[in-house]
C-alpha positions in Angstrom: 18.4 6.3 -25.1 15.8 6.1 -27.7 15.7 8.8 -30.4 12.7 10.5 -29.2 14.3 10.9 -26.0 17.5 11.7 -27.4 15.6 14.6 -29.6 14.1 16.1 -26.6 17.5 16.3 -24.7 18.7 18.2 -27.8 15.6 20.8 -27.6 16.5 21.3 -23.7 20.3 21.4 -24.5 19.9 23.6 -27.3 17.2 26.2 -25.0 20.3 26.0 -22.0 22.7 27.1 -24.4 20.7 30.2 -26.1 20.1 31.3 -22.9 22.1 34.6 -21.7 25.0 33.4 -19.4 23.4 34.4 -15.8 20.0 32.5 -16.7 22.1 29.3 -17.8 23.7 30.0 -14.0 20.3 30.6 -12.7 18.5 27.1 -14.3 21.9 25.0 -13.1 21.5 26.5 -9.6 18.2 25.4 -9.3 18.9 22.1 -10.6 21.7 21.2 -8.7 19.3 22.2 -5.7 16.8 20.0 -6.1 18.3 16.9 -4.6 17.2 14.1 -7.0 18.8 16.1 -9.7 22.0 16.3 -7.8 22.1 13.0 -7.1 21.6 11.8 -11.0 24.1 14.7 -11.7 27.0 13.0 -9.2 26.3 9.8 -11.1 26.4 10.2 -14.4 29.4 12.6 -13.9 30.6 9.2 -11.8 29.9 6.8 -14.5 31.4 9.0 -17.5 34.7 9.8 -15.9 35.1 5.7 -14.8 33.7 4.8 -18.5 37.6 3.6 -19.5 38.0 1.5 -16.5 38.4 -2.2 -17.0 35.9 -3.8 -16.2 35.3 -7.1 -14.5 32.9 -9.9 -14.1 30.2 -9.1 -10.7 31.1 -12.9 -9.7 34.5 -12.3 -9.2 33.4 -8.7 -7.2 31.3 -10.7 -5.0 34.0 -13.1 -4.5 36.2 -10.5 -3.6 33.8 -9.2 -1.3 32.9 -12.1 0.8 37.1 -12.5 1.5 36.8 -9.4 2.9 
């Protein structure tokens, strides 16, 4: 992430969170509605909770998937 990007995730963070509690409801509703959202939503939240896997070399994956 570069810093200008970084800078204006912290505007929109920062908006979201000044907002009264059933506009921040409102803003996520209509978010998680809008299916390309969603979908980059699932993923991240994917990719951060598997962040402390180990990891392992995509030959050896391959490999593993042509035994199959």
């Amino acid at each position: 992430m570069t810093k200008a990007q970084a800078a204006t995730a912290d505007v929109f963070l920062t908006a979201l969170k000044a907002l009264p509690k059933a506009e921040r409801d409102a803003v996520l509703v209509r978010i998680a509605r809008e299916k390309p959202f969603a979908q980059d939503i699932l993923d991240l939240a994917l990719i951060a909770r598997r962040r402390r896997e180990p990891s392992r070399p995509f030959r050896d994956y391959l490999a593993e998937r042509k035994a199959r």
